[in-house]
C-alpha positions as CSV (number, residue, x, y, z in Angstrom):
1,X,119.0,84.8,202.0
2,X,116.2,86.2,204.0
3,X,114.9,82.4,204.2
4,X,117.9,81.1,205.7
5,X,117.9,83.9,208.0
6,X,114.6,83.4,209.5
7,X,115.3,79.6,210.0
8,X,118.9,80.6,212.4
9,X,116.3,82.5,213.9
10,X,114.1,79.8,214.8
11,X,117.0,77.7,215.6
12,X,118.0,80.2,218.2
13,X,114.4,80.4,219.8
14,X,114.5,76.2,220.3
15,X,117.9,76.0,221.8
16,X,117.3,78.9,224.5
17,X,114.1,78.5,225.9
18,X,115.0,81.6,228.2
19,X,116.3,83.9,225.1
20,X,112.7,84.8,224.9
21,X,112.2,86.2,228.0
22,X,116.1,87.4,228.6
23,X,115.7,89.3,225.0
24,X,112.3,89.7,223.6
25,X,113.2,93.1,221.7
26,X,116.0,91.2,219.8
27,X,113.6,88.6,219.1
28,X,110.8,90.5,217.3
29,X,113.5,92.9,215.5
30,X,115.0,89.6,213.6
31,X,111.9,88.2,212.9
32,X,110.5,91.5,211.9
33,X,113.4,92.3,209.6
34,X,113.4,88.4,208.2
35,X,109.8,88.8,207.0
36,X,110.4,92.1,205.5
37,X,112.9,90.5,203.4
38,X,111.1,87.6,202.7
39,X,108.3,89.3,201.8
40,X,110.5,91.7,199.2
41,X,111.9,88.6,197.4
42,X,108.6,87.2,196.7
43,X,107.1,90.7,195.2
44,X,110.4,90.6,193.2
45,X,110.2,87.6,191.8
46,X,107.0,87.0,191.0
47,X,105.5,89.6,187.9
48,X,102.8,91.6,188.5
49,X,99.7,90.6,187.3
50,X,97.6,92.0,184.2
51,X,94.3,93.1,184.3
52,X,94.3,94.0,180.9
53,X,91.9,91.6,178.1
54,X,93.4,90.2,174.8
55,X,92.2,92.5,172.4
56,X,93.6,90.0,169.5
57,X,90.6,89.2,167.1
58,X,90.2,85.3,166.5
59,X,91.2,83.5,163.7
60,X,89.1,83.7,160.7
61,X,89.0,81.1,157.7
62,X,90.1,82.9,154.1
63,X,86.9,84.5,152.2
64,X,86.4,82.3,149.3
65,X,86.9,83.4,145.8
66,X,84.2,84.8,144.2
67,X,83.2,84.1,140.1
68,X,80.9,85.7,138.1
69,X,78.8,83.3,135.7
70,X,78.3,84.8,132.4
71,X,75.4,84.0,129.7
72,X,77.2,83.4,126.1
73,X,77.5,85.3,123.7
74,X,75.7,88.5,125.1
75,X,78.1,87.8,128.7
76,X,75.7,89.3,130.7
77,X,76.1,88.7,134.1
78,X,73.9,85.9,135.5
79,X,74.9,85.3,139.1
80,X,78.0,84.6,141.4
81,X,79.4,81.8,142.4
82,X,82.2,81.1,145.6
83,X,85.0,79.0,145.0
84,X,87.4,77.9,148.0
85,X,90.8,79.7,148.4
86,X,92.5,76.0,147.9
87,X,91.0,75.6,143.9
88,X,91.4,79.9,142.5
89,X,93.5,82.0,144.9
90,X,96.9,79.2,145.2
91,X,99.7,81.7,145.2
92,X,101.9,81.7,142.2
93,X,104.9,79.4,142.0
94,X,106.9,79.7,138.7
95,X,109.0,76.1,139.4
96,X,105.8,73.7,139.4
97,X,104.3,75.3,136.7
98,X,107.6,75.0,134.3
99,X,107.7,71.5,135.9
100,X,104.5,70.9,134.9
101,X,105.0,72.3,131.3
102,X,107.9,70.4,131.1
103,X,105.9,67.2,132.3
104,X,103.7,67.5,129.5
105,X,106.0,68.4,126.4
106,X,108.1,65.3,127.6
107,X,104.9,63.2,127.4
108,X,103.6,64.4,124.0
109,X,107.6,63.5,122.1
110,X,106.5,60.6,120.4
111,X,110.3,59.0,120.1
112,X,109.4,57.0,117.4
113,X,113.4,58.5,115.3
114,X,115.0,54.9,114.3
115,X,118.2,54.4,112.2
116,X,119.9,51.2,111.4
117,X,123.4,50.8,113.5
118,X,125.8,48.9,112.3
119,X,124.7,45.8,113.6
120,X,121.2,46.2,112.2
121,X,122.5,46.4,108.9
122,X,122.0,43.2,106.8
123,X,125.3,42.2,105.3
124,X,128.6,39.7,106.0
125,X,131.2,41.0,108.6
126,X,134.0,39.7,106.4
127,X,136.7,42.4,106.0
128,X,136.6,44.0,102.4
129,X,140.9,43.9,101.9
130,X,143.6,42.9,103.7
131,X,145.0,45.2,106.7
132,X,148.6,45.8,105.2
133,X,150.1,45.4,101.8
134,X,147.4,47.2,99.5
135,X,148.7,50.8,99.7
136,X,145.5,52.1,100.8
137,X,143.4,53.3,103.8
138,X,142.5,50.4,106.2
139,X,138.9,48.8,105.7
140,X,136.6,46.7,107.2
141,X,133.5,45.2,106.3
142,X,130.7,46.7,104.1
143,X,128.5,47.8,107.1
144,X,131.0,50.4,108.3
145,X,129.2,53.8,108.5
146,X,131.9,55.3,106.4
147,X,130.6,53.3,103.7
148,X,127.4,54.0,101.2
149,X,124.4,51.6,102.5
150,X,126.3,51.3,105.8
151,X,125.1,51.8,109.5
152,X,124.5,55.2,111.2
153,X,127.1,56.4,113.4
154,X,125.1,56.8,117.0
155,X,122.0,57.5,115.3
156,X,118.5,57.8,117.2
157,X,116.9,55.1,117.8
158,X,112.5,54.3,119.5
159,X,112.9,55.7,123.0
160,X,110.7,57.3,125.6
161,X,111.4,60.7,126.2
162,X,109.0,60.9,129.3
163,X,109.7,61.7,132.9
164,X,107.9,61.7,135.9
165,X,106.1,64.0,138.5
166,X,104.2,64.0,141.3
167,X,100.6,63.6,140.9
168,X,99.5,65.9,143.7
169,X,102.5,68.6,142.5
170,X,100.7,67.9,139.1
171,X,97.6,69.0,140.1
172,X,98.6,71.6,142.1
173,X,100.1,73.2,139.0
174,X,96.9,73.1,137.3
175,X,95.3,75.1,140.5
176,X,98.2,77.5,140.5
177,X,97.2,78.4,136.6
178,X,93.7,78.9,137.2
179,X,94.2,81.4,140.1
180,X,97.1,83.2,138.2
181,X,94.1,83.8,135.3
182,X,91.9,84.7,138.0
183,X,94.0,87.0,139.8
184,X,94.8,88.9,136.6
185,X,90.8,89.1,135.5
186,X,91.4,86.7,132.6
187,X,89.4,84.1,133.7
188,X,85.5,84.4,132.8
189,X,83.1,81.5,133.1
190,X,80.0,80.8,131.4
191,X,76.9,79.1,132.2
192,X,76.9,77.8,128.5
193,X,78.7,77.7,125.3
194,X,77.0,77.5,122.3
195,X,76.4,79.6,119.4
196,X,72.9,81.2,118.7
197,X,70.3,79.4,116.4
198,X,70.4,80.5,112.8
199,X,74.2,82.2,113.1
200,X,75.9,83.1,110.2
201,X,79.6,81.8,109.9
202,X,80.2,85.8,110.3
203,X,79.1,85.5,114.1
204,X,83.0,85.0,115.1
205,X,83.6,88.0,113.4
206,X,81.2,90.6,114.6
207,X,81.9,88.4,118.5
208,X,85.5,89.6,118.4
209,X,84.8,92.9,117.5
210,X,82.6,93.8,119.9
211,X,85.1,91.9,123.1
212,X,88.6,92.9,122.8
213,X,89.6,89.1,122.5
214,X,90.9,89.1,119.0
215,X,95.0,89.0,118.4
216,X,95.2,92.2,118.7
217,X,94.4,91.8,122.5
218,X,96.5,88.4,123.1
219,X,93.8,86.1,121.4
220,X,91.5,84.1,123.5
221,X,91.0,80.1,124.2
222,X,87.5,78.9,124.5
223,X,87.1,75.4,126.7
224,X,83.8,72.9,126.7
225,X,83.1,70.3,128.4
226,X,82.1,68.3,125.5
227,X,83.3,68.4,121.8
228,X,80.5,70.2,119.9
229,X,81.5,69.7,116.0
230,X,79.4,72.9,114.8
231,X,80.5,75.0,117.1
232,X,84.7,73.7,116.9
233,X,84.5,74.1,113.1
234,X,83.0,77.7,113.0
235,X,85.6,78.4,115.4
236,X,88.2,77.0,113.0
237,X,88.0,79.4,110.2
238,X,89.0,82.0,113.5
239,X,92.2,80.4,114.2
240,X,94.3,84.0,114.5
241,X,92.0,85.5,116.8
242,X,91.2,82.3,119.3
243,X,91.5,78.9,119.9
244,X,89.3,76.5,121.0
245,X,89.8,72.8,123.3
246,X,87.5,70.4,125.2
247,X,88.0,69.7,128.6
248,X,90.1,66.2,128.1
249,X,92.8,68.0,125.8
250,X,93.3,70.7,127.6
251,X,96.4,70.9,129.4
252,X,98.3,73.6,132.0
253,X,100.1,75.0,129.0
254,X,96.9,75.7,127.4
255,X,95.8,77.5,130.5
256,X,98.4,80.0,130.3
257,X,98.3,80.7,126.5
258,X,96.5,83.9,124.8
259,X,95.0,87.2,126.6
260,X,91.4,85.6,128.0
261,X,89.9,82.0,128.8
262,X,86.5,81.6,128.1
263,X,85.4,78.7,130.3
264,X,82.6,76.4,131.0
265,X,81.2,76.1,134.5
266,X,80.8,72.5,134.3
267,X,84.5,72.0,132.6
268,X,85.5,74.3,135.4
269,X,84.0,72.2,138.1
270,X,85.2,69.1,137.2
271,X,88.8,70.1,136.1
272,X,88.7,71.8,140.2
273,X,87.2,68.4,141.1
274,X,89.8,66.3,139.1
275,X,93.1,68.0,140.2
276,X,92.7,68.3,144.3
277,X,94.8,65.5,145.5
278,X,96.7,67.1,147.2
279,X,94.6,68.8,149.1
280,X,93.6,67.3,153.1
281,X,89.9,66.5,153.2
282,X,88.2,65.6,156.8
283,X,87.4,61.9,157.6
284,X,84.2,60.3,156.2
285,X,81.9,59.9,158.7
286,X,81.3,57.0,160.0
287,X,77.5,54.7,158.7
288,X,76.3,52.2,161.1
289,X,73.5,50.0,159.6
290,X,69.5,50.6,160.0
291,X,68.2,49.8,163.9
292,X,71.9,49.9,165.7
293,X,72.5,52.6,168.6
294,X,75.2,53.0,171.1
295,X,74.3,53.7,174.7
């Protein structure tokens, strides 16, 4: 290595105090040639430096999602509204929402199928004939299921049929339907629902022909915030063409049924509010009482 070569070098000029003088041009050619290695090694080794900027463009947060609020019935557009990536534009995820559809059917069995087993049977448990010597079939005692007024062979009996999820996963399901309407333009919010003053009952009728929402188009599913009994029984006499559900009942299922969900903003809002567990919020910020201060 050029290194080790300048230090014999060195070594050489100590011992001899006279090489110097006796050999000067053999001197300088050695150091001359040590450096010139030395000196290649290190340009080698070490890369050449760029004087080139980082043209990368700094990380930007997602754009938000962006609604339009509709007036009802006339669905004339009022104004937008921004909703964060993290409540309408989840990406789609087929395995928590079966899981979640699951989760609720499993909740809404009632199990309440009972039949009488043999042992729940009133009656004696004495045996109806002898076990030899009668020339017939063997028997037991009157509550044998083979026998009219007997037990149930393995019938049903109260049990609960529901199982369990994740709450976060739950409400991450509900997230993941709402963006999958949005994403396909099925989801449209308005600022109110309620029908006009002095409707006819005929109002549902001339509604759906004017919006392709009827079952022709998939159907439709209205949801308020509130039960509103005049406006849920006019719907009712509409049943082929929509359905309509108030915020508590409605379930991820009922998200994903029909062509178009007609929403309320305030039923949209809280049901956003309601399922976001699972998603990191920063730290409160800390209160310190009235007249205290930290130097």
């Amino acid at each position: 290595m050029p290194s080790s070569e300048a230090l014999r070098t060195l070594r050489w000029l100590t011992r001899s105090a006279s090489g110097v003088l006796q050999h000067p041009q053999t001197v300088m050619q050695g150091c001359a040639s040590s450096s010139t290695r030395l000196m290649a090694t290190v340009s080698e080794a070490s890369p050449g430096i760029s004087t080139q900027t980082d043209s990368r463009t700094p990380w930007q947060p997602p754009a938000p999602a962006l609604i339009t609020v509709h007036s009802f019935p006339s669905m004339t557009p009022l104004r937008f509204e921004e909703y964060s990536p993290d409540h309408l534009l989840v990406p789609l995820r087929r395995d928590l929402l079966h899981r979640a559809v699951i989760y609720e059917g499993d909740k809404t069995r009632q199990g309440t199928a009972s039949t009488k087993w043999r042992d729940d049977v009133h009656g004696s448990g004495r045996k109806l004939a002898p076990q030899k010597g009668t020339g017939h079939a063997r028997v037991g005692d009157k509550k044998s299921p083979i026998r009219r007024g007997g037990g149930v062979a393995h019938g049903p009996h109260p049990r609960d049929f529901s199982t369990d999820l994740p709450k976060k996963m739950y409400d991450k399901a509900w997230r993941i339907a709402l963006s999958y309407r949005y994403t396909r333009g099925s989801l449209l919010v308005v600022d109110n629902l309620t029908m006009p003053e002095n409707s006819s009952p005929w109002f549902w009728k001339r509604f759906f022909e004017a919006n392709p929402w009827g079952k022709h188009h998939g159907g439709c599913t209205f949801v308020k915030d509130r039960m509103d009994e005049e406006l849920f029984s006019a719907i009712a006499e509409f049943q082929d063409h929509c359905r309509i559900l108030d915020r508590p009942d409605l379930d991820v299922k009922d998200i994903l049924k029909n062509g178009k969900m007609i929403i309320e903003k305030k039923a949209l809002d809280k049901i956003l509010r309601d399922h976001s567990r699972d998603i990191p919020r920063p730290p409160p910020k800390a209160t310190y009482p009235e007249g205290m201060y930290f130097s």
